[in-house]
Every structure is written in C-alpha cells, then in structure tokens.
FIMI-902675 format. One record per residue (C-alpha): residue in three letters; x, y, z. Coordinates in steps of 0.1 Angstrom, whole numbers. Example, Ala and Ser with C-alpha at 12.3 -4.5 7.8 and 13.67 -1.06 7.14 Angstrom:
% residues 2
+------+-------+-------+-------+
: resn :    px :    py :    pz :
+------+-------+-------+-------+
:  ALA :   123 :   -45 :    78 :
:  SER :   137 :   -11 :    71 :
+------+-------+-------+-------+
% end
This chain:
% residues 475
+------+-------+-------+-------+
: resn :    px :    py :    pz :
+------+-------+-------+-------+
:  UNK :  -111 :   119 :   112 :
:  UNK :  -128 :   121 :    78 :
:  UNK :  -112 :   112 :    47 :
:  UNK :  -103 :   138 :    26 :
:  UNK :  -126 :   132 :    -9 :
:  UNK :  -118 :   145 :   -40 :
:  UNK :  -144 :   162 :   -66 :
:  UNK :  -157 :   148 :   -90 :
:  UNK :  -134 :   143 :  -125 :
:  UNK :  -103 :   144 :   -98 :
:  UNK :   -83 :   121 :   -86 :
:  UNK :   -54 :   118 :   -55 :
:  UNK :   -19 :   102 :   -65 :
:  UNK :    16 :   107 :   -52 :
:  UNK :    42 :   127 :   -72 :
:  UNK :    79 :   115 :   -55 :
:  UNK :   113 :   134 :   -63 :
:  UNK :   145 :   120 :   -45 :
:  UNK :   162 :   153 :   -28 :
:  UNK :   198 :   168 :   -30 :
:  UNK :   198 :   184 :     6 :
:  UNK :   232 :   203 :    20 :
:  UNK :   245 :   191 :    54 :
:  UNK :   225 :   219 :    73 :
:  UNK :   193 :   205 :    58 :
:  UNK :   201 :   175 :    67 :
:  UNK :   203 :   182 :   101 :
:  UNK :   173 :   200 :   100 :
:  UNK :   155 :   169 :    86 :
:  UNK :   166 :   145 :   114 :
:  UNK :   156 :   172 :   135 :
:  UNK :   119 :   173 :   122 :
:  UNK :   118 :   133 :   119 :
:  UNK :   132 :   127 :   152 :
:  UNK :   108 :   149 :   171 :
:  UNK :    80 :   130 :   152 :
:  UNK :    97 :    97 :   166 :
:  UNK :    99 :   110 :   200 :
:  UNK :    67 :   124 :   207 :
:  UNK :    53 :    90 :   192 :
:  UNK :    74 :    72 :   218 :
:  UNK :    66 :    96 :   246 :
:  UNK :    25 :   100 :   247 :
:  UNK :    19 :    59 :   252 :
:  UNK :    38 :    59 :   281 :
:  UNK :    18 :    88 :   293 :
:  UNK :   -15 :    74 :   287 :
:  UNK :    -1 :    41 :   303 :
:  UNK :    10 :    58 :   333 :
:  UNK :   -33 :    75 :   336 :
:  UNK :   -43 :    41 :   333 :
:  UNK :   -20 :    28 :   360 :
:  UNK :   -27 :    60 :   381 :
:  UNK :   -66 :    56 :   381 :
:  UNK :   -64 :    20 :   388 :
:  UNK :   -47 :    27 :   418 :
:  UNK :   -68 :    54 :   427 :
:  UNK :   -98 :    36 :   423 :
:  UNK :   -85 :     5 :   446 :
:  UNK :   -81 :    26 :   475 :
:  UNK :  -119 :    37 :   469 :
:  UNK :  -117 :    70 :   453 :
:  UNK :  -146 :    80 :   438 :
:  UNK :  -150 :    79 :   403 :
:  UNK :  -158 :   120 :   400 :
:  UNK :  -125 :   122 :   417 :
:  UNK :  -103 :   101 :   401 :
:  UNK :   -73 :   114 :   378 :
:  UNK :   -87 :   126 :   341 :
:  UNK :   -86 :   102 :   316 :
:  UNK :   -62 :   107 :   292 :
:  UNK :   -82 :   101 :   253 :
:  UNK :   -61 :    87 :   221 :
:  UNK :   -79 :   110 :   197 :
:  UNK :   -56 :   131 :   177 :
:  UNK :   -74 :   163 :   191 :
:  UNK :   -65 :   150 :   228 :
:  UNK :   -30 :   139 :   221 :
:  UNK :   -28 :   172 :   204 :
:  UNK :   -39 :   196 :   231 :
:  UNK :   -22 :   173 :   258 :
:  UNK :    12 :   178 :   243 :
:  UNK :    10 :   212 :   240 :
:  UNK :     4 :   217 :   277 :
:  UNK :    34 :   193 :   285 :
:  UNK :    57 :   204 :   257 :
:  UNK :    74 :   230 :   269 :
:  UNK :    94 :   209 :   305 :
:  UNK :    90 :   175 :   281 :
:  UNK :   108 :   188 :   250 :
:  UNK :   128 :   226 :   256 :
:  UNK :   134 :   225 :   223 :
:  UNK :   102 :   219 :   204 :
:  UNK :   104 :   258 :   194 :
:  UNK :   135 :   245 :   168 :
:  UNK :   112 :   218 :   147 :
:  UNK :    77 :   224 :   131 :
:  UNK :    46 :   217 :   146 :
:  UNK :    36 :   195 :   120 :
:  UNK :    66 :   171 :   125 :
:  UNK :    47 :   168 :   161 :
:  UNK :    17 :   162 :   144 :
:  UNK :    30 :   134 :   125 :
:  UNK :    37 :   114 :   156 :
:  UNK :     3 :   122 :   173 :
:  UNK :   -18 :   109 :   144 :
:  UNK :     4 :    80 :   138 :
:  UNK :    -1 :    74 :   176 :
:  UNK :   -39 :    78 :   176 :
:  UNK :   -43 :    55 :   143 :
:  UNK :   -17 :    29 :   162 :
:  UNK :   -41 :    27 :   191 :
:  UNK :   -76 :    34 :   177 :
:  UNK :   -68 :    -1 :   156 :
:  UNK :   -54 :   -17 :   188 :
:  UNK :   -88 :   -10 :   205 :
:  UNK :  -105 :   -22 :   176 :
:  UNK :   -90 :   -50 :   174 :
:  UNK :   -91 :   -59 :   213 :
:  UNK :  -128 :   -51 :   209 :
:  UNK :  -133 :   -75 :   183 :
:  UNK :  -142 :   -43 :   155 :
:  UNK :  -113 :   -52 :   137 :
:  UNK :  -106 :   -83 :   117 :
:  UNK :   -75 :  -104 :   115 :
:  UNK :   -45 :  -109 :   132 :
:  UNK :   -46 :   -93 :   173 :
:  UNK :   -27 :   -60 :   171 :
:  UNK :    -4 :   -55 :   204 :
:  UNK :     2 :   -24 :   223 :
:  UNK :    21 :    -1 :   196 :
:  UNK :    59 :    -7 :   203 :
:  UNK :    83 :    20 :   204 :
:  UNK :   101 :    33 :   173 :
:  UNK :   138 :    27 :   171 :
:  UNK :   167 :    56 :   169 :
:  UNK :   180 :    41 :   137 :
:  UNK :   149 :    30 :   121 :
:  UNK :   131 :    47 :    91 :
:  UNK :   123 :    86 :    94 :
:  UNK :    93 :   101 :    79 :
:  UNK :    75 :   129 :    93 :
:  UNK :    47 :   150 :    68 :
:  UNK :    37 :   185 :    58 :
:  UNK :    -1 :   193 :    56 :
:  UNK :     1 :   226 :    63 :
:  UNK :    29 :   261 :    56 :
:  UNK :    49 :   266 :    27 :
:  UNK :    44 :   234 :     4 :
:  UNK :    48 :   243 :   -31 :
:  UNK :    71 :   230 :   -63 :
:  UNK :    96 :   261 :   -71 :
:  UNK :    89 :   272 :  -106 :
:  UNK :   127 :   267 :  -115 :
:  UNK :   120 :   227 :  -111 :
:  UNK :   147 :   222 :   -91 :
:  UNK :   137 :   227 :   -57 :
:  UNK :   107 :   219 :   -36 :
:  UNK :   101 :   244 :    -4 :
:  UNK :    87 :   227 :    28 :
:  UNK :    79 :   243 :    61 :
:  UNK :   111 :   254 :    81 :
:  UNK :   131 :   232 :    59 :
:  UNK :   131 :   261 :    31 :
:  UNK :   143 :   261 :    -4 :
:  UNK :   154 :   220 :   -12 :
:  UNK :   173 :   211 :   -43 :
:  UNK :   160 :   181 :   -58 :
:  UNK :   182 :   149 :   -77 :
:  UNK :   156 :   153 :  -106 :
:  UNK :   130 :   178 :  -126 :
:  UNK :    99 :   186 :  -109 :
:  UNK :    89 :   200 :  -142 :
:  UNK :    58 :   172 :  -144 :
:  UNK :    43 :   188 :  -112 :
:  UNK :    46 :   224 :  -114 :
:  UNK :    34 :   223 :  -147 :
:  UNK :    -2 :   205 :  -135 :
:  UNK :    -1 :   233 :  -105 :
:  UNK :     7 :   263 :  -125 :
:  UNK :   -19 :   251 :  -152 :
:  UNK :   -50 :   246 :  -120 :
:  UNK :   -53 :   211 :  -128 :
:  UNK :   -36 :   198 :   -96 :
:  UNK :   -36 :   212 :   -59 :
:  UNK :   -11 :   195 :   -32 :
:  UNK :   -27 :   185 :    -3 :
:  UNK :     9 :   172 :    16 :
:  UNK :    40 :   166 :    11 :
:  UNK :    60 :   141 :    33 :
:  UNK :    99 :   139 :    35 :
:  UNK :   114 :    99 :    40 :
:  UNK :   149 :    87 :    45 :
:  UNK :   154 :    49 :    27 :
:  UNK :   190 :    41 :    31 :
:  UNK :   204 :    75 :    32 :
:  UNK :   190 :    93 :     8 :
:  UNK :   157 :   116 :    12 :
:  UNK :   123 :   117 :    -9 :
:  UNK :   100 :   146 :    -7 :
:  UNK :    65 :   126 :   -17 :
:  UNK :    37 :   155 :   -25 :
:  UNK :     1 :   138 :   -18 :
:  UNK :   -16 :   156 :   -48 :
:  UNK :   -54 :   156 :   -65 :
:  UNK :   -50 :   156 :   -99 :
:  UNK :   -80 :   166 :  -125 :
:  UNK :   -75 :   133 :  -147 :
:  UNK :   -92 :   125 :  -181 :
:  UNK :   -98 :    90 :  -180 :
:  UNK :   -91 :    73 :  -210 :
:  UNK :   -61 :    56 :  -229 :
:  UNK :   -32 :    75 :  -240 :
:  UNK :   -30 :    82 :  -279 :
:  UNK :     0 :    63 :  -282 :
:  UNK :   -11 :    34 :  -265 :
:  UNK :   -17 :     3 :  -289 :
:  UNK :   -50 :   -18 :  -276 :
:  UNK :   -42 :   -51 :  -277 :
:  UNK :   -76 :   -67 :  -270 :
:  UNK :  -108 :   -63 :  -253 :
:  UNK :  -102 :   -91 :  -218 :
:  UNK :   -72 :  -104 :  -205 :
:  UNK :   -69 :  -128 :  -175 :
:  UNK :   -35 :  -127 :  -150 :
:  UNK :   -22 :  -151 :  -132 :
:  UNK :     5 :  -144 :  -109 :
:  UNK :    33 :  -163 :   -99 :
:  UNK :    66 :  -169 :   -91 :
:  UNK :    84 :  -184 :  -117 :
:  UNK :    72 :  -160 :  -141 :
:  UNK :    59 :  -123 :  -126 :
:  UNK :    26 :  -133 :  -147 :
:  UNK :    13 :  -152 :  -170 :
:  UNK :   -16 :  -131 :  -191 :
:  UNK :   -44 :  -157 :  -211 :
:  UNK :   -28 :  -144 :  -247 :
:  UNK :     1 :  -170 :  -236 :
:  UNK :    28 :  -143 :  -226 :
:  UNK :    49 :  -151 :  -196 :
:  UNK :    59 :  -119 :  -181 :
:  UNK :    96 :  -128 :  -164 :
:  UNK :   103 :  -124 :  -127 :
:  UNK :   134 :  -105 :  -125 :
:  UNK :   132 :  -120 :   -84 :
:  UNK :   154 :   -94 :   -71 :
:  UNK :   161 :  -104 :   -36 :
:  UNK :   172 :  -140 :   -52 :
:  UNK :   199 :  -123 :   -76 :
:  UNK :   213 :   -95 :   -46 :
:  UNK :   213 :  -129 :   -17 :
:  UNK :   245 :  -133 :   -20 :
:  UNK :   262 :   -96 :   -21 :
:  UNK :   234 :   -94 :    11 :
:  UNK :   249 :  -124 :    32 :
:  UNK :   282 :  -111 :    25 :
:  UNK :   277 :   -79 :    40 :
:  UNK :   258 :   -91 :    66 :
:  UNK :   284 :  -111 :    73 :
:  UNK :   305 :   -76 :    75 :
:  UNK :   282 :   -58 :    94 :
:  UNK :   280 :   -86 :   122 :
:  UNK :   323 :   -85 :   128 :
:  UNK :   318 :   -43 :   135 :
:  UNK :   311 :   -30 :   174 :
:  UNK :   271 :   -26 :   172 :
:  UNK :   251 :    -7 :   196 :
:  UNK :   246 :   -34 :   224 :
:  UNK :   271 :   -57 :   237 :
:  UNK :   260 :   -96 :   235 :
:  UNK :   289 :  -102 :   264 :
:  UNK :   280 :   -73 :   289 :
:  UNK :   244 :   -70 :   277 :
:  UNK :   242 :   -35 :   277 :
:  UNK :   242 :    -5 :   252 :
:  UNK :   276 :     8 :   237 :
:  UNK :   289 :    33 :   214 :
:  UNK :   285 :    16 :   179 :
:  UNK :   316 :    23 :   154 :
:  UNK :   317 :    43 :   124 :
:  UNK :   322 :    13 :   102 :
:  UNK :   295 :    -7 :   115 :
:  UNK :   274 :    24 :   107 :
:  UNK :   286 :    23 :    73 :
:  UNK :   282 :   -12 :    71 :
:  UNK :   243 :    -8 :    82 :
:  UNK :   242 :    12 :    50 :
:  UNK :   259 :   -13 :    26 :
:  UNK :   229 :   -39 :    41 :
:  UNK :   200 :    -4 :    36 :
:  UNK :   213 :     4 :     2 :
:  UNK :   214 :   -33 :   -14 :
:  UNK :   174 :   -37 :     0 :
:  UNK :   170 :    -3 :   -11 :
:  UNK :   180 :   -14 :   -47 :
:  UNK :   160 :   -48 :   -42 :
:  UNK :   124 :   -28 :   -36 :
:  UNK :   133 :    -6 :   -63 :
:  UNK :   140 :   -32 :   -92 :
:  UNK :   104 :   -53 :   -74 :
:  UNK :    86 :   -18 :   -75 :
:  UNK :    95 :   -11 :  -111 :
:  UNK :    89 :   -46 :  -128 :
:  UNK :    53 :   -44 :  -112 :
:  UNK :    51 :    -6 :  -128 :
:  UNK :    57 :   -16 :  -163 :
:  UNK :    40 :   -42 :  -160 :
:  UNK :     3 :   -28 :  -147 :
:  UNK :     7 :     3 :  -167 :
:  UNK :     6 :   -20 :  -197 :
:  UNK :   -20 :   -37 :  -187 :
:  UNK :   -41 :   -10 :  -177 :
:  UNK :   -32 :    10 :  -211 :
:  UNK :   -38 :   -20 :  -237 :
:  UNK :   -69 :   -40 :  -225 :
:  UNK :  -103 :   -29 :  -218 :
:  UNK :  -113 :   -54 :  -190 :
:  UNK :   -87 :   -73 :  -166 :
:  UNK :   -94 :  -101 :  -147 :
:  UNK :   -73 :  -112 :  -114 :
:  UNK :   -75 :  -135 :   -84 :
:  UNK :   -80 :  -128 :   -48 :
:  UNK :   -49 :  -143 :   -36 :
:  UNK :   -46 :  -152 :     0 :
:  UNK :    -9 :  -137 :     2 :
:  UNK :    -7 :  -140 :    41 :
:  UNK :   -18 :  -177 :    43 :
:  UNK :     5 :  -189 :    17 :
:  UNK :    36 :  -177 :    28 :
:  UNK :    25 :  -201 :    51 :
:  UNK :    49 :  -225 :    34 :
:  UNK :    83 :  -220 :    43 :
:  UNK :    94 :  -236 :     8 :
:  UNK :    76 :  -211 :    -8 :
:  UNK :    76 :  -184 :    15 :
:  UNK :   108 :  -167 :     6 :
:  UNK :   100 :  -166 :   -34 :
:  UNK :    66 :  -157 :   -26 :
:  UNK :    77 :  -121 :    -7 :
:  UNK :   105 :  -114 :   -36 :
:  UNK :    77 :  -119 :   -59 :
:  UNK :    51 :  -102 :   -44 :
:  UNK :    22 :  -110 :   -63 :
:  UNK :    -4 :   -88 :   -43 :
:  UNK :    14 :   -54 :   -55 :
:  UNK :    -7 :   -67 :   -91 :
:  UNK :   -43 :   -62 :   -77 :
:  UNK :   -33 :   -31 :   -55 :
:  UNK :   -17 :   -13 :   -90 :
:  UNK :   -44 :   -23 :  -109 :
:  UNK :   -70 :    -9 :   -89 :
:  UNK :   -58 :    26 :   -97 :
:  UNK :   -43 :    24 :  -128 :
:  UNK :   -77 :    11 :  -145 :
:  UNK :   -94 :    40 :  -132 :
:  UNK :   -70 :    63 :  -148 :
:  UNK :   -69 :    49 :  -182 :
:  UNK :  -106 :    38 :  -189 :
:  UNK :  -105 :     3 :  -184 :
:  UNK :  -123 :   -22 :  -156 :
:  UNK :  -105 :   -45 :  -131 :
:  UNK :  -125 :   -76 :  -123 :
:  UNK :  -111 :   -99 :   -92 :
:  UNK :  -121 :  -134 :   -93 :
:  UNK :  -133 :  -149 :   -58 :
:  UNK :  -104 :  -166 :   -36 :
:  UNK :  -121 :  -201 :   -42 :
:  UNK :  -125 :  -206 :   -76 :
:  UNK :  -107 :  -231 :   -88 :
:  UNK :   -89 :  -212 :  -116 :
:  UNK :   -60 :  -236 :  -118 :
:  UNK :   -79 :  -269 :  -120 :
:  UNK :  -106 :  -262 :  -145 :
:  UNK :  -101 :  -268 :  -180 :
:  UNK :  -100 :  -239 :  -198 :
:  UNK :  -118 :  -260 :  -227 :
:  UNK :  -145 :  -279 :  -211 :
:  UNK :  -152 :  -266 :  -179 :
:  UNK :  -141 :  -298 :  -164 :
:  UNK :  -131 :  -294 :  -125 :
:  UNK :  -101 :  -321 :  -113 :
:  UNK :  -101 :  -327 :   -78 :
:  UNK :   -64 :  -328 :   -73 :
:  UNK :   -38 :  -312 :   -85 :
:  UNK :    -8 :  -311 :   -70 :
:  UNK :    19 :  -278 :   -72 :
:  UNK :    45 :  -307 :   -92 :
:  UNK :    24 :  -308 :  -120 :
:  UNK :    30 :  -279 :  -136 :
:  UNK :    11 :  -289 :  -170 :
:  UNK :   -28 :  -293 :  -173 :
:  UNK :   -44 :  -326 :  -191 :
:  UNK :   -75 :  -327 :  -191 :
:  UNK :   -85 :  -368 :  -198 :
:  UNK :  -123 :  -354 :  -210 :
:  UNK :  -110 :  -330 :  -238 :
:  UNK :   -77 :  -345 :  -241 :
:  UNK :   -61 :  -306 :  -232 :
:  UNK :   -28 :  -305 :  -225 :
:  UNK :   -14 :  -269 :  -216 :
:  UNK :    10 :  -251 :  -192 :
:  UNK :    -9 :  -251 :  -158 :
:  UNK :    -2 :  -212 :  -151 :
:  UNK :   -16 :  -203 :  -189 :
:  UNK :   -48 :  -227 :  -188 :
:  UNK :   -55 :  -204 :  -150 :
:  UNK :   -50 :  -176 :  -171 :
:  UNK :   -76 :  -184 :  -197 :
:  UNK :  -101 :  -193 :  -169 :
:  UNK :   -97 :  -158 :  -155 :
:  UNK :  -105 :  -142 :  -188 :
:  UNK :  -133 :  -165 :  -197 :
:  UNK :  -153 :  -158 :  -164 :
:  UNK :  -164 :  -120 :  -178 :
:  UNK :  -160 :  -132 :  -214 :
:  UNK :  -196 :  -139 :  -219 :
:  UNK :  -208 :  -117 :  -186 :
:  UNK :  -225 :   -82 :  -196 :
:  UNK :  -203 :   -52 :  -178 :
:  UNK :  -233 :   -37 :  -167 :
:  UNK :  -244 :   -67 :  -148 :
:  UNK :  -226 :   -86 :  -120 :
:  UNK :  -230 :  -120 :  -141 :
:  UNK :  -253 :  -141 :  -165 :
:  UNK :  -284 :  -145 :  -148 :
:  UNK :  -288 :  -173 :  -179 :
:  UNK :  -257 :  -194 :  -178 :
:  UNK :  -245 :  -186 :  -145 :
:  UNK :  -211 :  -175 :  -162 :
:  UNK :  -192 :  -144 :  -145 :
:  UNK :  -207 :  -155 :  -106 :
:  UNK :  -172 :  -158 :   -93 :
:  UNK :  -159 :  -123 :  -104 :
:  UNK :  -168 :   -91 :   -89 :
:  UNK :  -160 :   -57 :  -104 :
:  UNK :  -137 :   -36 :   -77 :
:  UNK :  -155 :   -14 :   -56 :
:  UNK :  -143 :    23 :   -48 :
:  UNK :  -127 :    33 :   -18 :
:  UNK :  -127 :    68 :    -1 :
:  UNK :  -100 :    88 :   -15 :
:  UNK :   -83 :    97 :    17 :
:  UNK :   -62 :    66 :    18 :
:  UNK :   -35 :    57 :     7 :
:  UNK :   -29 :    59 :   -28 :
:  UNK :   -25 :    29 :   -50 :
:  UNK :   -62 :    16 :   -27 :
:  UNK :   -92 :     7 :   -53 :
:  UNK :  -102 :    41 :   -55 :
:  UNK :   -97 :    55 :   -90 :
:  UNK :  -128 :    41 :  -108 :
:  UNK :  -161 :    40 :  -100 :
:  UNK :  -179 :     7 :  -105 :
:  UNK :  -201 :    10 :  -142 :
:  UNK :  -242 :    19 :  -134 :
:  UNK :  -266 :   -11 :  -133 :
:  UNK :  -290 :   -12 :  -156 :
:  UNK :  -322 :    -2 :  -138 :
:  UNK :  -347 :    -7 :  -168 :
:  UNK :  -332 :   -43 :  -171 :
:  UNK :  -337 :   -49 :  -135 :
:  UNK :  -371 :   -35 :  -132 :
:  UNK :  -382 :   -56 :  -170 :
:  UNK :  -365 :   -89 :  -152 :
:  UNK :  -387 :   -79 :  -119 :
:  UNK :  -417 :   -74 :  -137 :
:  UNK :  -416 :  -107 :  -152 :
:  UNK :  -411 :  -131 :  -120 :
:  UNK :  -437 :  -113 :  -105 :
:  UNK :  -463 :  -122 :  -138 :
:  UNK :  -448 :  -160 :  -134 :
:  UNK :  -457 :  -157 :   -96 :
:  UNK :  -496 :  -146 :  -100 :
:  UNK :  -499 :  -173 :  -135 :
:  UNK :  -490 :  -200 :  -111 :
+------+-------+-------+-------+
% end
C-alpha cells in the first residue's frame, strides 16, 4: 500500500494520552484487541492449509486450471477472504469494529510480505520465519483509521469507533486546540494496553513552522555526540550527559518479583505438561513484573526526550555516529548495559526533532574511527583497547577522556565542510558524514522524515564542471 505523504509545510507526529476507561470499556477494548489477535492468528493457518491443499492436489496430477484457488497475503485478499468466512469463523464479529479486524489483516500481510522478501533474498538482514502466533496474554493494540476519531472539546475525553465517549488520565487541551484551529487533521488513533493501563495514540499531521522556539537559548553553532553507557552522552563542549540506566537501578525489585511470580500456579504445568487454570495471584504477580518494565521504558524514554529536544533546540548542526547496535550487543559483557542504555533511540530522535526546530543532523559513517583519532592532530592509533578509557596521543602529547576526544572528532568532521555541499572537495574534510536523508511520511514516526536535506548548489557544481572540463582540453 502507499504511504500516506503529507503536504508540504506539514508534518506527521504522534499525540499519546493515557485513558481512564470504566469496567464496560474495558471490556469493550479486550473485545476489539482480541478480535485483532485472533483474526491475525487465524488467516496463516488458512493460507497454510491452500498451500498444503494444492500441493496435494497437484501430486495426484490435477491440472493446474483445476487446482484449489490460491489464497494471496495482500491486505485486499485477506480482507475480502475474511469476510466471506467471517460469519461460521467468528458469530460474533457483529460485536467489535471492523477496523479491529483490519488491524490484524494488515499486521498479517506486512508479517508475510517481509517474510517473502526476506526468503527471496529482497530483504536484507537477519532470515525472518513464518510469523508466529500472538499470545492470549501478550500486548493488545488494535487501531482506528476510520469512524468517529476526534478529541472531545471538553479535553477530557477522546471518542473512538464503537468504543464511544473515553475519559482520559490527562488534558487533551494541546490537541484539540491544533484541530479546532485547522492546523492539524488526525489520520488514526490506535488504543494499547502496557501493563494495565490503556493509551489512545492519535497518528496526527501537524502544519509545523520550523524553527527554534523563542525561549530556547542557542548554545553554539556544531556539536558532536557520542553515546555511551557510562554516561547517556558525551557532547564535544565537554558535558557528560548522566545515564540514569534504569533497568540497572529496578534489577533487584525485578528478580524479586520474578522470583514471586515463579512460586504462583501459571498457565501450564511443568509436571503434567499441559495447560491449567492460572491463579489470581500469579496474574497479579505478571503485573507487578509489567508495571516495574513499564516504569523502566518510561524513565529510558524520557532521559532520551530531554535530552534530544535540547539538542535539537540549542545547536544548529549535530553530528552522530552510525552505531552498529545489533553487532555489539554481541558482547555479553556489554550486552546488558548496552540495551538499558539504548544508544540508537539518539539518532532515531534526532532525525525528527531537527526537522522540527530548524537545525541539521549529520551521521558520521560506521567506520570512522572517531575514538582513535586525535582530536588535535588528526593522528590515527591502531589500537585502542575499551580499558583505556583516556586518549594520549604520543605526537601532540594530548591527553583527554576517550568518550570527549570522539566527541570533538564528530563535530570537527562538518566543522570546516560547507552545508550545502556533502564535503571539502579541497581538504577532503567532512567525507565521512552524510546529512540524513528524508523518509516517506507514512512510517512510523520518530523515522528521518522531518527535514528535508538542504539544496546543492547547482551554479557551484556547474562552475566546478566547467573548469575540469577546460583542464581536460589544455592538456
């Protein structure tokens, strides 16, 4: 399906409220996620059992004309299958909305469209498997594209398709204001249960102007981040940004009630090996374990806010690396203060938030060797090992903290580059950065998206042109 892309001067972000439902709209959400669950658990099996039925069909020499109809993945096909089968598959589809069904189909058909892509070798990375079956007592999501989606203009409620009037835990003031004033139009709105408690997230396009807040202080013209674990970041002024490490400081409340949770009668009995009737305190024990990761992601989620919003706000230009995230968790020493850190949530926030306040992101190539140049020389070691957490250089006689001197590379690789260029065709400076590309709007938000990348120069390129083709005819 094609992305949905936004005008120009417009942009698409999320707006999320945590709801306040009573015990019938409760129900009625479990209702509406669970039918998305089941129908995304149901049509695999069916398009495994046409596979299965034309294979036999064609082994006892059935002509191909003749053999059973293929059953397609698109979301049209799922879509128009289910409705002929819904009515002996699921008596009581009548009770949940059609777009909780839907939810389920196009998760389905995106699960097995990248499954076939990556069989057929058109998708890179790591072999995806057959998509496996969603769990009772997993996470519930189902979303809203079309029906009654608005913000109530009392902003306390939210209204969602056969769900009705929702209360809401905070103001949706911030919202209805941007759609009763035209400058924002909601698209979706999608209802999630983390440990408990229900979000209503509105998938919005919002007519931005791009530039920095008045309150804002700009700090400077080029930083360059360095992300880590022992601090969140370091930035090339010589601030270390702490890392609150969140699921380091709730381990030990988490062991303990995992501890708990393991002494309560679960679903399935280890001893009989078969499926039981779980207690009520294991189920509330589930939730102690939910709620503490719950908390974890939020505290990891809001330290990475603050701390890109600033960045995005005060400096002009900001310079990161590409970090290979999934090859250096790798390390099993590393690999569990590398996840609670999670320094790839810095190049993903970036990548939108410089688009909203008038700055550029630059990403430095995975390769360079940010942490063993000197920042003062340009001298290269060949080694240097993760224990030596200060830089000398034995040319310049530079001695600095390893994590600042990466920093200070990062900023100095666009330092002396011209923005409208992609480096110094001169000095060679800037050839390891690349300014970030836009993405279609359609995806998630948080992608690249928000900015697009500043115009080349063609007079430049055509004067530069000009010129090596006068050298060429001299010689």
């Amino acid at each position: 399906m094609r992305r949905y892309a936004p005008p120009a001067g417009w942009t698409v972000q999320a707006y999320m409220f945590a709801l306040d439902p009573s015990d019938a709209q409760v129900a009625g959400l479990r209702r509406n996620t669970g039918a998305a669950r089941f129908v995304y658990n149901h049509m695999p099996r069916r398009v495994s059992a046409v596979k299965a039925q034309r294979a036999a069909e064609a082994s006892y020499g059935v002509a191909e004309a003749d053999l059973t109809p293929w059953q397609g993945w698109s979301l049209p096909d799922l879509r128009r299958t289910w409705n002929e089968i819904k009515t002996w598959v699921a008596p009581w589809w009548a009770h949940c909305s059609k777009e909780a069904f839907n939810t389920g189909l196009a998760n389905l058909s995106a699960a097995l469209g990248n499954w076939h892509a990556s069989r057929t070798g058109a998708r890179k990375g790591r072999r995806m498997g057959w998509p496996r079956t969603k769990r009772k007592h997993g996470r519930r999501s189902a979303r809203f594209t079309t029906g009654a989606i608005r913000v109530d203009p009392g902003y306390r409620h939210v209204v969602l398709p056969r769900l009705g009037r929702i209360r809401t835990h905070e103001s949706t003031r911030k919202l209805a204001r941007r759609v009763k004033a035209g400058t924002a139009t909601i698209l979706s709105a999608t209802v999630t249960e983390t440990a408990g408690r229900w979000f209503c997230s509105f998938q919005v396009t919002v007519k931005r102007a791009v530039g920095r807040p008045a309150h804002t202080p700009k700090a400077g013209r080029i930083v360059g981040v360095d992300a880590g674990i022992k601090h969140l970041a370091v930035l090339s002024t010589g601030e270390l940004v702490p890392n609150p490490a969140p699921f380091k400081t709730a381990l030990k409340k988490l062991g303990k009630a995992q501890r708990r949770a393991a002494r309560r009668i679960g679903p399935y009995d280890q001893a009989r090996r078969r499926k039981r009737t779980a207690s009520n305190r294991w189920q509330r024990a589930q939730d102690t374990v939910a709620r503490l990761h719950a908390t974890v992601a939020a505290v990891r989620a809001d330290s990475w806010h603050q701390l890109t919003t600033r960045l995005a706000q005060q400096f002009t230009t900001v310079v990161v690396e590409d970090l290979h995230v999934a090859g250096m968790v790798r390390n099993p020493r590393l690999a569990r203060a590398l996840i609670d850190a999670a320094p790839a949530t810095l190049r993903r926030h970036l990548g939108c938030k410089t688009g909203w306040y008038g700055s550029v992101l630059y990403v430095a190539e995975r390769w360079y060797p940010s942490s063993k140049t000197c920042s003062g020389c340009q001298t290269v070691k060949p080694k240097l090992s993760l224990a030596e957490r200060t830089f000398n250089c034995a040319t310049c006689g530079l001695s600095l903290d390893r994590d600042i001197n990466a920093a200070r590379n990062l900023a100095g690789l666009v330092r002396h580059v011209d923005l409208e260029l992609p480096g110094d065709a001169k000095t060679g400076r800037g050839a390891h950065v690349r300014p970030v590309r836009p993405a279609p709007a359609g995806g998630a938000a948080g992608r690249e998206a928000s900015r697009p990348v500043h115009p080349v120069n063609a007079a430049r390129q055509r004067t530069a042109a000009n010129r090596e083709s006068r050298l060429l005819t001299e010689r």
